[in-house]
Backbone atoms as SQL, in Angstrom:
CREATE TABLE atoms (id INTEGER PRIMARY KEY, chain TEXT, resi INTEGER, resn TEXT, atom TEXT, x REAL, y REAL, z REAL);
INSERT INTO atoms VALUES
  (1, 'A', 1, 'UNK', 'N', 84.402, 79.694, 130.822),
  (2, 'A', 1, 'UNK', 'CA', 83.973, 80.589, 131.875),
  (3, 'A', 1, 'UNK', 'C', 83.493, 81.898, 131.242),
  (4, 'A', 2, 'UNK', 'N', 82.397, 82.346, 131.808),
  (5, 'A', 2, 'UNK', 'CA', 82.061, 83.766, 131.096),
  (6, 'A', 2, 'UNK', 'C', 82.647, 84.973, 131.414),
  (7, 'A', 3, 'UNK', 'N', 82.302, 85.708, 131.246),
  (8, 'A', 3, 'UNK', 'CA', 83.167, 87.248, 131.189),
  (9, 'A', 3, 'UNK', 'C', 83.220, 87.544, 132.979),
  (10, 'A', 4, 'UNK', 'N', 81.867, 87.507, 133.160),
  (11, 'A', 4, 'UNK', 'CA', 81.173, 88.430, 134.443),
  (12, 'A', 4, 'UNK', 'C', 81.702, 87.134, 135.121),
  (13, 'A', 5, 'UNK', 'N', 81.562, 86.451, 135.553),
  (14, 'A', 5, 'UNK', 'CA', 82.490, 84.884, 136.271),
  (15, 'A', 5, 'UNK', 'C', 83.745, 85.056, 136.271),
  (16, 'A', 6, 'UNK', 'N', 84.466, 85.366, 135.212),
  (17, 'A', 6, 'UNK', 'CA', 86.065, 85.394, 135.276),
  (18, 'A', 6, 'UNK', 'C', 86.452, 86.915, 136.077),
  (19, 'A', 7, 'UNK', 'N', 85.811, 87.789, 136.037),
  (20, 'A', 7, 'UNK', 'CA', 86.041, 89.247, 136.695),
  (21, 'A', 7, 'UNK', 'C', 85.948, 89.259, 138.011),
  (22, 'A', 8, 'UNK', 'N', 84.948, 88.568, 138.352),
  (23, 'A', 8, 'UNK', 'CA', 84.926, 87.856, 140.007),
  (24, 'A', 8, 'UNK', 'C', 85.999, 87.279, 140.451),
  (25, 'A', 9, 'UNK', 'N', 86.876, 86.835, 139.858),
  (26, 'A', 9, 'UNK', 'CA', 87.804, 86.045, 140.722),
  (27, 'A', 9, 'UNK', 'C', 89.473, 86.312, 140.512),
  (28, 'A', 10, 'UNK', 'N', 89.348, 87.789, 139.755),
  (29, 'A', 10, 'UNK', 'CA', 90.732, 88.416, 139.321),
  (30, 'A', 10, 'UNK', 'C', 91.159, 88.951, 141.095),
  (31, 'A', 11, 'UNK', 'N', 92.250, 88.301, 140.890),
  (32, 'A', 11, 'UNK', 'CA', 93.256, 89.124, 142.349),
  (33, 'A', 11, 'UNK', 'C', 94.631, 89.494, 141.949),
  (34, 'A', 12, 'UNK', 'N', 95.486, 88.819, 140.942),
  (35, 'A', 12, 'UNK', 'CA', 96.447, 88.992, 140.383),
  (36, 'A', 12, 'UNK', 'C', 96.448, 89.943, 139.393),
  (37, 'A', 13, 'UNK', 'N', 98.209, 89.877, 139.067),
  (38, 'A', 13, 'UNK', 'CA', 98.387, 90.559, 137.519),
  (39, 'A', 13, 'UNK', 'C', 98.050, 89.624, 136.210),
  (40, 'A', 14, 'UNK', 'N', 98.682, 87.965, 136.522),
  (41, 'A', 14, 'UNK', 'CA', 98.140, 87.148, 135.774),
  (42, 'A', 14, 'UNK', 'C', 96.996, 86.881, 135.364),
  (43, 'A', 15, 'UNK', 'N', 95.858, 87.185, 136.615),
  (44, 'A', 15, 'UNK', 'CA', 94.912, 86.693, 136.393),
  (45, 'A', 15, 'UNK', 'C', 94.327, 87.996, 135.415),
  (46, 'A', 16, 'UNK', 'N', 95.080, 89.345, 135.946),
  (47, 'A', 16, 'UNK', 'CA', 94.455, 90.821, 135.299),
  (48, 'A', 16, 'UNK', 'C', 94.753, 90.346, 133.814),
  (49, 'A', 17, 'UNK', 'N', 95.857, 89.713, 133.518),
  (50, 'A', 17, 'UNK', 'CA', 96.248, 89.440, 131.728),
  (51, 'A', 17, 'UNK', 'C', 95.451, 88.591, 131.479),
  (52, 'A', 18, 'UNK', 'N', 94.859, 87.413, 132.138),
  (53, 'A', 18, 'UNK', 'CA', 93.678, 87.016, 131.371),
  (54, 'A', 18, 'UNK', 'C', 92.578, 87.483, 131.011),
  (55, 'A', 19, 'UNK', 'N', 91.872, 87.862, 132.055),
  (56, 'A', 19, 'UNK', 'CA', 90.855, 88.663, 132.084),
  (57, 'A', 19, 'UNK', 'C', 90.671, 89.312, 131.081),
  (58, 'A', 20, 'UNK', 'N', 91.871, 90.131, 130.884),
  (59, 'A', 20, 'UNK', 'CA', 91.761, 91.416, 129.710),
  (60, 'A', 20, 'UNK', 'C', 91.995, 90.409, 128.086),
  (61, 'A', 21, 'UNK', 'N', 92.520, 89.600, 128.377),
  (62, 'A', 21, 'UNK', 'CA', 92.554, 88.900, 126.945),
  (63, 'A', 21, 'UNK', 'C', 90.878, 88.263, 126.449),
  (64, 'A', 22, 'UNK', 'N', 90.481, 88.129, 127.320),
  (65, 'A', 22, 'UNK', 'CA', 89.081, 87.537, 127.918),
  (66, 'A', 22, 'UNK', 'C', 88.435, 88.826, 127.384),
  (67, 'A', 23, 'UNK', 'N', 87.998, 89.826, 127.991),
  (68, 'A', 23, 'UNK', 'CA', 87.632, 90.266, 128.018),
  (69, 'A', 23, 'UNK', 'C', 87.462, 91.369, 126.258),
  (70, 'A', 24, 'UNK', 'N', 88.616, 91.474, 125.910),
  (71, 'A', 24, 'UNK', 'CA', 88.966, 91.963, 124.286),
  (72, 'A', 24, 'UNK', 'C', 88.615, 90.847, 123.283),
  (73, 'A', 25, 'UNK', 'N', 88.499, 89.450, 124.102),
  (74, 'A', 25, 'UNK', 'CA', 88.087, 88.010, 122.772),
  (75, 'A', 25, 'UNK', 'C', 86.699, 88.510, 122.788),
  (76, 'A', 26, 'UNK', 'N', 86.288, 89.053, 123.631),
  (77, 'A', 26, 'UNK', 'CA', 84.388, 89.333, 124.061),
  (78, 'A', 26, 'UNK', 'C', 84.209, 90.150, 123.164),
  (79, 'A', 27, 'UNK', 'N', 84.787, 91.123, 123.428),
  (80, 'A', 27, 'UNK', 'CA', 84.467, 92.117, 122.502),
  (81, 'A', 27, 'UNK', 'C', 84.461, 91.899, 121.068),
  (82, 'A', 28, 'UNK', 'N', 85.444, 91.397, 120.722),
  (83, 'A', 28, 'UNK', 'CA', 85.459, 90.680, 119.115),
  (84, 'A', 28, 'UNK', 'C', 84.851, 89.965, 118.340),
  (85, 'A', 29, 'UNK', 'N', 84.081, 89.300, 119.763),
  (86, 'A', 29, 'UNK', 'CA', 83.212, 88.295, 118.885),
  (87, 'A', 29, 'UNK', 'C', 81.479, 88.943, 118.675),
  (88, 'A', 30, 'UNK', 'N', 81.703, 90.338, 119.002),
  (89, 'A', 30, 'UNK', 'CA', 80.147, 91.090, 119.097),
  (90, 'A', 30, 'UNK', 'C', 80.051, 91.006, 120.211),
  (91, 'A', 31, 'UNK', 'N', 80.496, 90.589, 121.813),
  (92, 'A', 31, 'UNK', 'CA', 79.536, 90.615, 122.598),
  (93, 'A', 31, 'UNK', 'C', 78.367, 91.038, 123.146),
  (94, 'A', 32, 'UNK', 'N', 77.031, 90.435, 123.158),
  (95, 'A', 32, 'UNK', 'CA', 75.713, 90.918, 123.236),
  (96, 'A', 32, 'UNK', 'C', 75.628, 92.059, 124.311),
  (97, 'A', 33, 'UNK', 'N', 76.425, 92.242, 125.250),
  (98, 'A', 33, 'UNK', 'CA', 76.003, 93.502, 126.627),
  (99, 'A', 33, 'UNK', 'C', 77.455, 94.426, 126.634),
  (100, 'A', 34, 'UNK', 'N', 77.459, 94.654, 125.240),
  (101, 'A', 34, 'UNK', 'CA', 78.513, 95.850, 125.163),
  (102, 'A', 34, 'UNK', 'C', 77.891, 96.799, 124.820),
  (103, 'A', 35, 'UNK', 'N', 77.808, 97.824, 125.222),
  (104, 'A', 35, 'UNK', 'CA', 76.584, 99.185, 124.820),
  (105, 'A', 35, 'UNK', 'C', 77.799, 100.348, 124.100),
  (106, 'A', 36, 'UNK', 'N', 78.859, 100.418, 124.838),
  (107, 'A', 36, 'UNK', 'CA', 80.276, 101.310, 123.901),
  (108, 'A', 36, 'UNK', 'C', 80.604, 100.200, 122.923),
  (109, 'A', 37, 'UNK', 'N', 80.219, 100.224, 121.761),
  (110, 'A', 37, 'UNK', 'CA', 81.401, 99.400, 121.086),
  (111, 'A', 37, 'UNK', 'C', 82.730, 100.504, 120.069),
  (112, 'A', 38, 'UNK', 'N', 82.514, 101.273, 120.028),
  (113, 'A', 38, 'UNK', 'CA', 83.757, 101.817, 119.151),
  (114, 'A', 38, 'UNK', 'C', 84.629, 102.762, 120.504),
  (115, 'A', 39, 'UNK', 'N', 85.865, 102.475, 119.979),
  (116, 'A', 39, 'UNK', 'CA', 86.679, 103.049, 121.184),
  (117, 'A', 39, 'UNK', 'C', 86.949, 104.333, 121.390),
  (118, 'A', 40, 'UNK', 'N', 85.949, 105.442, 121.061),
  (119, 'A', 40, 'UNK', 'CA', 85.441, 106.743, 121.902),
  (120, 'A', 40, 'UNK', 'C', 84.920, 106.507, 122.607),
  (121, 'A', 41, 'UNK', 'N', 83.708, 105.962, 122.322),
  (122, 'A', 41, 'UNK', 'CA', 82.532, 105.350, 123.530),
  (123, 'A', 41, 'UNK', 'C', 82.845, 105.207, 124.674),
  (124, 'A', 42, 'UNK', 'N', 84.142, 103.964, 124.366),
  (125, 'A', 42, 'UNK', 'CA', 84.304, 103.112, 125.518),
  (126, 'A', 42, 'UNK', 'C', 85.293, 104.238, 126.321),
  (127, 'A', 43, 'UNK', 'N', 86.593, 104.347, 126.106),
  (128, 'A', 43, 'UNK', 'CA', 86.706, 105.451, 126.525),
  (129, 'A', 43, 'UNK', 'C', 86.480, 107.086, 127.296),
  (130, 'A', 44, 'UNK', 'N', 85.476, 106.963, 127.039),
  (131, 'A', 44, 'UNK', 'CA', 84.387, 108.234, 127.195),
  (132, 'A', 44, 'UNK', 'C', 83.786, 107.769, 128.226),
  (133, 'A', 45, 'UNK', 'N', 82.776, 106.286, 128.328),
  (134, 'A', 45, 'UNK', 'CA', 82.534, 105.746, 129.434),
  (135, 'A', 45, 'UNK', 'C', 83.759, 105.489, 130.442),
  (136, 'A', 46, 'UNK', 'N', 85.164, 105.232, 130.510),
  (137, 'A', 46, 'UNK', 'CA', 85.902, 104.889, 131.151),
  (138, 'A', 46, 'UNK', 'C', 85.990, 105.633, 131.995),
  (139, 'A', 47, 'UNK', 'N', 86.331, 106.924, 131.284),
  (140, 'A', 47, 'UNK', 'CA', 86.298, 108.125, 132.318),
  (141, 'A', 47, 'UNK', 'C', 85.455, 108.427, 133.032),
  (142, 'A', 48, 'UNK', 'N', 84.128, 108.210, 132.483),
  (143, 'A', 48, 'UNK', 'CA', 82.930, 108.790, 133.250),
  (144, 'A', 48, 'UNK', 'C', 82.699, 107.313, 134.887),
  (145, 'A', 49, 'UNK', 'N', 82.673, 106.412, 134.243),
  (146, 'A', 49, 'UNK', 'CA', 83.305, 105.149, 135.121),
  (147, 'A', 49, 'UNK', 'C', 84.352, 105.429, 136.339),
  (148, 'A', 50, 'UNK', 'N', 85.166, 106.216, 136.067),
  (149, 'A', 50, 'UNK', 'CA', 86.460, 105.937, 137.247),
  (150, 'A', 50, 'UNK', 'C', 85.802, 107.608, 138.163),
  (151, 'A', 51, 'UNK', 'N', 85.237, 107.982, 136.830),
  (152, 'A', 51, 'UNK', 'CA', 84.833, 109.503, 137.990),
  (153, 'A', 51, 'UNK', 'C', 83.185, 109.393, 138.746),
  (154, 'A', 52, 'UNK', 'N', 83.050, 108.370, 138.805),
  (155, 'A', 52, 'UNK', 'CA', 81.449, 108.043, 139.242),
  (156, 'A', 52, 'UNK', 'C', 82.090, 106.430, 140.703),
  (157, 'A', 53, 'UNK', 'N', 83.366, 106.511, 139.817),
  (158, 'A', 53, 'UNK', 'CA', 83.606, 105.241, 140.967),
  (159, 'A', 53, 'UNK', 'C', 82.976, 104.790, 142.458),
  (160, 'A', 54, 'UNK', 'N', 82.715, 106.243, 142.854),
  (161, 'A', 54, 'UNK', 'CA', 82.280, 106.041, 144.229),
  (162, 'A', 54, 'UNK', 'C', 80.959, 105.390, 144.299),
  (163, 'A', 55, 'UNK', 'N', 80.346, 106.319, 143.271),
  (164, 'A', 55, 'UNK', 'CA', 78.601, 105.792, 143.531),
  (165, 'A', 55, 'UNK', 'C', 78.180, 104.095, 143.054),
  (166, 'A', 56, 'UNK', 'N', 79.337, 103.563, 141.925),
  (167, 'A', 56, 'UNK', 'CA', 79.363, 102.465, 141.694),
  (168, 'A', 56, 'UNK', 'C', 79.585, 101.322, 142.820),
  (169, 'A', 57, 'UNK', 'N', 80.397, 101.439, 143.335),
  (170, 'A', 57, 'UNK', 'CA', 80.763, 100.803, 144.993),
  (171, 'A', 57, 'UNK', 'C', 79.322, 100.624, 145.885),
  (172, 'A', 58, 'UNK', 'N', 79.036, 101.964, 145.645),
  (173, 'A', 58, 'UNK', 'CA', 78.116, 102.312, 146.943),
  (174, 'A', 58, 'UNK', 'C', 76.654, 101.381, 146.423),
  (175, 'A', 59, 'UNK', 'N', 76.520, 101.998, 145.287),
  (176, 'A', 59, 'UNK', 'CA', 75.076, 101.317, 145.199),
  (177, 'A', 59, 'UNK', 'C', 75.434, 99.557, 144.764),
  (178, 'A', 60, 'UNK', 'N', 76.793, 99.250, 144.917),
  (179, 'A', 60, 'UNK', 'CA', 76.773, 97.056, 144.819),
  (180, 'A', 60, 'UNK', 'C', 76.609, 97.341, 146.416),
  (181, 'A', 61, 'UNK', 'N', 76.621, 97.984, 147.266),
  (182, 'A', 61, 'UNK', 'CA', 76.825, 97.836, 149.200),
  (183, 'A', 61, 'UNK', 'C', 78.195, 97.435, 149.386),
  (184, 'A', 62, 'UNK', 'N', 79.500, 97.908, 148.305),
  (185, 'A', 62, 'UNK', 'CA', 80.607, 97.571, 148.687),
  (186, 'A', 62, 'UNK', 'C', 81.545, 98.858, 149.196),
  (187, 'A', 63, 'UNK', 'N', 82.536, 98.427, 149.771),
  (188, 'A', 63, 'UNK', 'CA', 83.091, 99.641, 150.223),
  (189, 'A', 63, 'UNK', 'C', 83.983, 100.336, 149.020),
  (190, 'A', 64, 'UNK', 'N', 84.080, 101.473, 149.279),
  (191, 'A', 64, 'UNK', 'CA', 85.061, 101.997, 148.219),
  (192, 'A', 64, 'UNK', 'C', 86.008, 101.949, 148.177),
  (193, 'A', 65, 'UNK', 'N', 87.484, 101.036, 147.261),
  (194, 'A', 65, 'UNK', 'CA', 88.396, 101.257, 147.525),
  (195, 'A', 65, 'UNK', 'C', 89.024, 102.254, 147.785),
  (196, 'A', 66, 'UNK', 'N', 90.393, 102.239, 148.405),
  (197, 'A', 66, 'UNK', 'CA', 91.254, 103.204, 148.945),
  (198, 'A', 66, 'UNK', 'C', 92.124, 103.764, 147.846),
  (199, 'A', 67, 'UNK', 'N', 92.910, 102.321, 148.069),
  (200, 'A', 67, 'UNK', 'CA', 93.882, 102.102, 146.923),
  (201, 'A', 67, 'UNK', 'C', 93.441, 101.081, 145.362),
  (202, 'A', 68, 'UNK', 'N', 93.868, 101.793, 144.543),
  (203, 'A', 68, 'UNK', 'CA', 93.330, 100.786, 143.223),
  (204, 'A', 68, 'UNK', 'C', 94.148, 99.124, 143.338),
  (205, 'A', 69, 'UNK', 'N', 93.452, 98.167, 142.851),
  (206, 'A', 69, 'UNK', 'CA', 93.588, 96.630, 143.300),
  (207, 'A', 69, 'UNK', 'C', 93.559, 96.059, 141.319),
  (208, 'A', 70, 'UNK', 'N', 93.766, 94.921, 141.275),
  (209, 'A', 70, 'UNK', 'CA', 93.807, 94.499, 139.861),
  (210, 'A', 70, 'UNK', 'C', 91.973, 94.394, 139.218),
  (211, 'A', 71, 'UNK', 'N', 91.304, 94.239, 140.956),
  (212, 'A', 71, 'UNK', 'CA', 89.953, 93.608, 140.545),
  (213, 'A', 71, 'UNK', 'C', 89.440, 95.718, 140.157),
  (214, 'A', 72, 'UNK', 'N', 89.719, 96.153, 140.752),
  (215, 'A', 72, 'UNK', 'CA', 89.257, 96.961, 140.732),
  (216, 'A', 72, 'UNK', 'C', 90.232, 98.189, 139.181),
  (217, 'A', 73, 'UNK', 'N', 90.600, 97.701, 138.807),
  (218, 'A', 73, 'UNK', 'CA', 91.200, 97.905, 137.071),
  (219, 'A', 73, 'UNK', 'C', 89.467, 97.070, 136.426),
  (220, 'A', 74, 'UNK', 'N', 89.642, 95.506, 136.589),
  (221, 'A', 74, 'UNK', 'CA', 88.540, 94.683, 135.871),
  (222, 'A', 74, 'UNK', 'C', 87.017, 95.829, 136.582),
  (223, 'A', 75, 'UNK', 'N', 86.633, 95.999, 137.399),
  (224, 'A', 75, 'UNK', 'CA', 85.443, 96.643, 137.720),
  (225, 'A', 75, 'UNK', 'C', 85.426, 98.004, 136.360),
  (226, 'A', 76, 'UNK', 'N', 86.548, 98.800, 136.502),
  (227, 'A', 76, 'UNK', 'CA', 86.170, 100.147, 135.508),
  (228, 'A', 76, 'UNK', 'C', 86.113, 99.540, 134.130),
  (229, 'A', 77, 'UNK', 'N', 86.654, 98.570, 133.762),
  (230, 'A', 77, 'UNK', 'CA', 86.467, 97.731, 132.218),
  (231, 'A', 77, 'UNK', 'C', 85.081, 97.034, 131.970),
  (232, 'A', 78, 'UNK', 'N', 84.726, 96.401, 132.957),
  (233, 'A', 78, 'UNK', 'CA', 83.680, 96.434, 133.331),
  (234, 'A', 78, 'UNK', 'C', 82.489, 97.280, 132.957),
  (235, 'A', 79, 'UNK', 'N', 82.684, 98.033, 133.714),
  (236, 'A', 79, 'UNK', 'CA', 81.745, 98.721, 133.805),
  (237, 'A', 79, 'UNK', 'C', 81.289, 100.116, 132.305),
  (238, 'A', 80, 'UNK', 'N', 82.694, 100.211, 131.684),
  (239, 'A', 80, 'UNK', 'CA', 82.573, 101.308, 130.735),
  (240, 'A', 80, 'UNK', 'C', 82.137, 100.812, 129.684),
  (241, 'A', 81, 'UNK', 'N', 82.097, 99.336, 129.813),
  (242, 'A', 81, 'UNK', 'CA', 81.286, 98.468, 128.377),
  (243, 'A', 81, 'UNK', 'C', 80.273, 98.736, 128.244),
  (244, 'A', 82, 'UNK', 'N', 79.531, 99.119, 129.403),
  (245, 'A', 82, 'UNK', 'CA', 77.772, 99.245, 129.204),
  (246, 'A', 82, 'UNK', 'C', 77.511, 100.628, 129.807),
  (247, 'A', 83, 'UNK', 'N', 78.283, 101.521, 130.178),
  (248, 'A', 83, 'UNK', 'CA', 77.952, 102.889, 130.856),
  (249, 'A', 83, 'UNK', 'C', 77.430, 103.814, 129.819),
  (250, 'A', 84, 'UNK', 'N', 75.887, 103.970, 130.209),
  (251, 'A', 84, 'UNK', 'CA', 75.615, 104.814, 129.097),
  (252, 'A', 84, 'UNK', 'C', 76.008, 106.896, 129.721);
C-alpha cells in the first residue's frame, strides 16, 4: 500500500503506529515527494503546517477540525514533507 493510500484510512492509534512506521520506511528509502528531507526542514515545515492548518482544510473543501483526531496527526506529517 502506498504512503498517500495508507494516510486515508488511519482512524486509530494502531493504525497512527503504522502509518508512522510507514511513513519513516518512506523516508529512508529516499522517498521521491519529500521536499524537507533533513529534520530542520521538516520540522520548520511542521510548524508552519499546524499554523496554516486552517487554510489546508479549507482549500481540500474539508471542514476544519475542532478537536485533533489520529488522521489529523497523519495530515500535519503529511503535509510538512512537501511544505515549502
Amino acid at each position: 500500500m502506498k504512503l498517500y493510500e495508507r494516510a486515508q484510512i488511519v482512524e486509530t492509534r494502531e493504525e497512527f503506529v503504522e502509518f508512522t512506521r510507514a511513513f519513516y520506511d518512506d523516508y529512508r528509502r529516499g522517498g521521491k515527494d519529500w521536499e524537507n528531507t533533513d529534520l530542520e526542514s521538516f520540522f520548520e515545515a511542521l510548524a508552519a503546517c499546524a499554523d496554516d492548518m486552517c487554510g489546508y482544510y479549507e482549500n481540500r473543501g474539508e471542514p476544519v477540525p475542532t478537536q485533533p483526531t489520529w488522521k489529523t496527526f497523519v495530515n500535519l506529517l503529511m503535509c510538512a514533507r512537501i511544505y515549502d
